[in-house]
C-alpha positions as CSV (number, residue, x, y, z in Angstrom):
1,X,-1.7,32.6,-13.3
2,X,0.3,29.6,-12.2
3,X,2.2,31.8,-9.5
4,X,-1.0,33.2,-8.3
5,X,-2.6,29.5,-7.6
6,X,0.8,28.3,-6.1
7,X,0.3,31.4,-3.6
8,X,-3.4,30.4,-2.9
9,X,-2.2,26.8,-2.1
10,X,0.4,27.7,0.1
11,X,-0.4,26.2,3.8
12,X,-1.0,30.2,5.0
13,X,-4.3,30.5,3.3
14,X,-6.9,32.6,5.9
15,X,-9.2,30.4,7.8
16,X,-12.2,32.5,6.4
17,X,-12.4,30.7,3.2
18,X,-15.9,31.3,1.9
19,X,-17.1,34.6,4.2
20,X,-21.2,34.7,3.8
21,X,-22.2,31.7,2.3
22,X,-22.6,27.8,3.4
23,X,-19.2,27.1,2.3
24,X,-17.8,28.9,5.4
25,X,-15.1,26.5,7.4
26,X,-16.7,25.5,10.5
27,X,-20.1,25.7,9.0
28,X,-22.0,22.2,7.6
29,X,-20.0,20.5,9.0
30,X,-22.9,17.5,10.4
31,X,-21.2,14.8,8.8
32,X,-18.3,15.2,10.7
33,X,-17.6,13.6,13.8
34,X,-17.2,14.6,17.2
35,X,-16.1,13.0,20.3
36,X,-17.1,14.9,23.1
37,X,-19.0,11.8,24.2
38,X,-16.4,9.5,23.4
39,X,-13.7,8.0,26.3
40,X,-10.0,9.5,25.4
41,X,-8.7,5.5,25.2
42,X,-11.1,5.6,21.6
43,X,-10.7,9.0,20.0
44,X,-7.1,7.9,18.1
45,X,-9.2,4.9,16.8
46,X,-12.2,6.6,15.2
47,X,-10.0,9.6,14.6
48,X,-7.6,8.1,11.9
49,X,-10.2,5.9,10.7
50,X,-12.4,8.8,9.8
51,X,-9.2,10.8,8.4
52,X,-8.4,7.4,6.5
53,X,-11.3,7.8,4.9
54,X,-11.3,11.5,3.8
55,X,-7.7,10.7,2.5
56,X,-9.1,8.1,0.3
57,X,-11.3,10.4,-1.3
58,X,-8.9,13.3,-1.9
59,X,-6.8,11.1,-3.7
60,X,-9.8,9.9,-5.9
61,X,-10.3,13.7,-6.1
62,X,-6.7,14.4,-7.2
63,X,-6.8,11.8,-10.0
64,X,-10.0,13.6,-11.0
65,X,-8.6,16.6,-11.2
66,X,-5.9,15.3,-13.6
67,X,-8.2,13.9,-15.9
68,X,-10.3,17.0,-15.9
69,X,-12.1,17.6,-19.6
70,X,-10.4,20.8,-20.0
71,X,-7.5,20.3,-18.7
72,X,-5.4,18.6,-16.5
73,X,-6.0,21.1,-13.5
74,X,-2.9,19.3,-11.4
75,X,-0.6,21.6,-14.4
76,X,-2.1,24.3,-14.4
77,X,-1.6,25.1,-10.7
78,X,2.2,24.1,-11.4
79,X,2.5,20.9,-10.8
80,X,5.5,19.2,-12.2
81,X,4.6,15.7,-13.8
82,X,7.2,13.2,-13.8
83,X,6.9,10.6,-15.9
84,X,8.2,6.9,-14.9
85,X,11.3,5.7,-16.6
86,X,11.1,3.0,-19.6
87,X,11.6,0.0,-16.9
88,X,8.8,1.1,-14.3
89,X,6.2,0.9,-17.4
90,X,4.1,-0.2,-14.7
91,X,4.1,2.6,-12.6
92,X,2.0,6.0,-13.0
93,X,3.4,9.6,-13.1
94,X,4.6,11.4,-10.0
95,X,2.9,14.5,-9.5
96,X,5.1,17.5,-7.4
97,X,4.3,20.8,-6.0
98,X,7.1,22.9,-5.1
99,X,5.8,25.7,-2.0
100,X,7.5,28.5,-0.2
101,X,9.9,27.9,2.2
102,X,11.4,24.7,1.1
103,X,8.2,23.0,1.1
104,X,7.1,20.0,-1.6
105,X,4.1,18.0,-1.5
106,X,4.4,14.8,-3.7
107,X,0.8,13.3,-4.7
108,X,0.5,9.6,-5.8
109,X,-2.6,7.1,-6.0
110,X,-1.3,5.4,-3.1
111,X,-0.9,8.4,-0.5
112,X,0.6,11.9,-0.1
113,X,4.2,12.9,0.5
114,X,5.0,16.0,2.4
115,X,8.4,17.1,2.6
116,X,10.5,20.2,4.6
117,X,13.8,20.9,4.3
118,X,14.3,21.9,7.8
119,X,12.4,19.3,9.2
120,X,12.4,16.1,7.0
121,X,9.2,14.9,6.1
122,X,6.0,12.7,6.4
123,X,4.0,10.4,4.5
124,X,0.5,9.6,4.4
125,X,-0.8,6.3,3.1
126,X,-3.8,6.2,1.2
127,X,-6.0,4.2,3.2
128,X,-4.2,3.8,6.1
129,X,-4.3,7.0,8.4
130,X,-0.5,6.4,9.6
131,X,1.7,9.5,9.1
132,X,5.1,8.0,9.0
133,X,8.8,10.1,9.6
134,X,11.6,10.3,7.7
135,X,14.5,12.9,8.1
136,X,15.7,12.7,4.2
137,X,14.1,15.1,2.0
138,X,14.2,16.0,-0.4
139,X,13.7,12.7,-1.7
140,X,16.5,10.6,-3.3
141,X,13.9,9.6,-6.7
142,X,10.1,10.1,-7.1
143,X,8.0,7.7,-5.7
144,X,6.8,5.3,-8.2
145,X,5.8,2.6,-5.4
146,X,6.0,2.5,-2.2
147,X,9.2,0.7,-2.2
148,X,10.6,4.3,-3.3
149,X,9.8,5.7,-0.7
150,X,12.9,6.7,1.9
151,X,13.0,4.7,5.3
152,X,10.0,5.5,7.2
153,X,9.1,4.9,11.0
154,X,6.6,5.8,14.0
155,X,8.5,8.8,15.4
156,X,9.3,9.6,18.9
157,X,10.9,12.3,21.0
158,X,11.6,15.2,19.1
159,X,10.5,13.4,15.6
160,X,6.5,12.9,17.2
161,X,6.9,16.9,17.3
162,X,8.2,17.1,13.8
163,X,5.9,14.4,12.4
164,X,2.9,16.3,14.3
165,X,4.1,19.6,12.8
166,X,4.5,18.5,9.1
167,X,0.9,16.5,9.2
168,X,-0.5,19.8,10.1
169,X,0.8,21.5,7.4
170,X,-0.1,19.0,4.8
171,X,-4.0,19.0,5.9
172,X,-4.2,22.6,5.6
173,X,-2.2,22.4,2.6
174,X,-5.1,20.3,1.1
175,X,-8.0,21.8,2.6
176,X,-6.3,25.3,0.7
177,X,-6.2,22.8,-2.3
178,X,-9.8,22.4,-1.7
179,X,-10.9,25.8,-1.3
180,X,-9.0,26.7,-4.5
181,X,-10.8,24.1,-6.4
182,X,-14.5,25.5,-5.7
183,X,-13.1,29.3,-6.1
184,X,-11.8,28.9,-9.4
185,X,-13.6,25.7,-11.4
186,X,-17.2,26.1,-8.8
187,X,-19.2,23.8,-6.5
188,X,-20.6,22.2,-9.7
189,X,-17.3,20.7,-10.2
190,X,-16.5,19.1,-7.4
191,X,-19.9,17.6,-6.9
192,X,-19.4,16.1,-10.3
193,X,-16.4,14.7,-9.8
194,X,-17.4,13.2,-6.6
195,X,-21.1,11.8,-8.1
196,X,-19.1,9.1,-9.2
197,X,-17.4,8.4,-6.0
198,X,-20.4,8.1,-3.8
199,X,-22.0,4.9,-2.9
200,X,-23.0,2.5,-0.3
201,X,-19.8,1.2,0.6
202,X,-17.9,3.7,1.3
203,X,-18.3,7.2,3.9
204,X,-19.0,10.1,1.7
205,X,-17.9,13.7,2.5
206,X,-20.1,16.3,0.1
207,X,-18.4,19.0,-1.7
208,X,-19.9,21.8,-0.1
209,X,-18.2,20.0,3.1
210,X,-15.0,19.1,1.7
211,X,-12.9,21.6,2.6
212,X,-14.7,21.9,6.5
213,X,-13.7,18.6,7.1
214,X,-9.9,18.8,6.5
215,X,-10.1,21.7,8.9
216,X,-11.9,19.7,11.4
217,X,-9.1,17.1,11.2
218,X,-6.7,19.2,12.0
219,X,-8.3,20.5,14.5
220,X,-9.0,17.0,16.3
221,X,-5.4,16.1,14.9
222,X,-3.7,19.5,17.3
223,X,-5.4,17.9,20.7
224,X,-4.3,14.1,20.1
225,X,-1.2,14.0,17.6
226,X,0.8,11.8,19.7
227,X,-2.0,9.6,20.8
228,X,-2.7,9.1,17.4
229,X,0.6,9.6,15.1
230,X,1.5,6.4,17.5
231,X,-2.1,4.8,17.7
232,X,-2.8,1.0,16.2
233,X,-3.3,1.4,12.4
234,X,-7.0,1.9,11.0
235,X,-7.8,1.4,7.2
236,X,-10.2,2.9,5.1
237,X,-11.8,0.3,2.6
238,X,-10.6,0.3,-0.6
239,X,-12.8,1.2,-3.7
């Protein structure tokens, strides 16, 4: 089972996720925001505050999905858990994902890791929509903080490419995560995980939605990557 779920969360999923229903990518998708109306000098600005937020709730989402009553559902797709050493008590466990083609995707409360060995790798912090370069991967030691982390800076030249490239990938690679989560636990599931999630404070993507929404990101991300890979940081708010 846990080879078949790798498969399905590999980044080459089939855009028709959910054929004839209202889970269909591109479909329900009114929460989501569009700037046809918007001048080109703001789209990087709204963009990767909006994609701030939807990262914020994945990760909520993935911590979820580890404490899951039946299971932590993180394993069970074939995760590998890495527990912190004795003297980084304070840390949590690193959560990795090995893919085809010398992919990894490294999850942790306070962003997302995505690594290539041909092409180095990017990270994502949790509440600020900045994907940051680095050309070593794979990665020295798990990240138990951020100060793990290899050196990571604004790429440009061929690097924006790469960064562009590998940004892609991960946001299809979660919005395949997505899918996989209403095909195999149900819609029920996810709504439940988010119910607690959902207040005032913070913008709120539905379940049914979810997975549209990382689509619709990487949509907006394909026309303005550099404008926004380089763009003045925009944060989420915290929970």
């Amino acid at each position: 089972m846990i080879a078949k779920q790798n498969q399905g969360l590999s980044s080459n999923v089939a855009r028709t996720d959910f054929p004839n229903n209202n889970l269909a990518l591109g479909q329900n998708t009114s929460r989501l925001p569009h700037f046809l109306n918007t001048s080109s000098s703001e789209i990087p600005r709204q963009l990767r505050t909006h994609a701030a937020d939807l990262l914020s709730q994945q990760c909520w989402c993935w911590g979820q999905d580890i404490l899951r009553a039946e299971g932590n559902w993180l394993l069970e797709l074939g995760f590998k858990r890495i527990r912190p050493p004795k003297k980084r008590k304070d840390c949590s466990s690193v959560y990795q994902l090995e893919l085809s083609g010398g992919q990894s995707v490294v999850l942790r409360g306070f962003g997302v890791f995505f690594g290539d060995r041909a092409r180095g790798g990017v990270f994502l912090p949790r509440y600020e929509f900045t994907p940051r370069f680095t050309s070593q991967f794979p990665l020295v030691s798990p990240p138990w903080s951020t100060s793990d982390l290899p050196a990571l800076w604004t790429p440009t030249g061929d690097d924006l490419s790469l960064c562009a490239k590998l940004t892609l990938d991960l946001i299809d690679w979660i919005r395949s995560y997505e899918v996989n989560v209403i095909r195999c636990l149900g819609l029920e599931y996810r709504q439940a995980t988010l119910s607690e999630w959902q207040d005032d404070k913070r913008k709120f993507f539905p379940a049914e939605q979810f997975a549209s929404a990382w689509r619709e990101l990487s949509l907006q991300i394909a026309g303005h990557s550099e404008s926004l890979i380089s763009a003045k940081t925009e944060s989420a708010t915290p929970p």
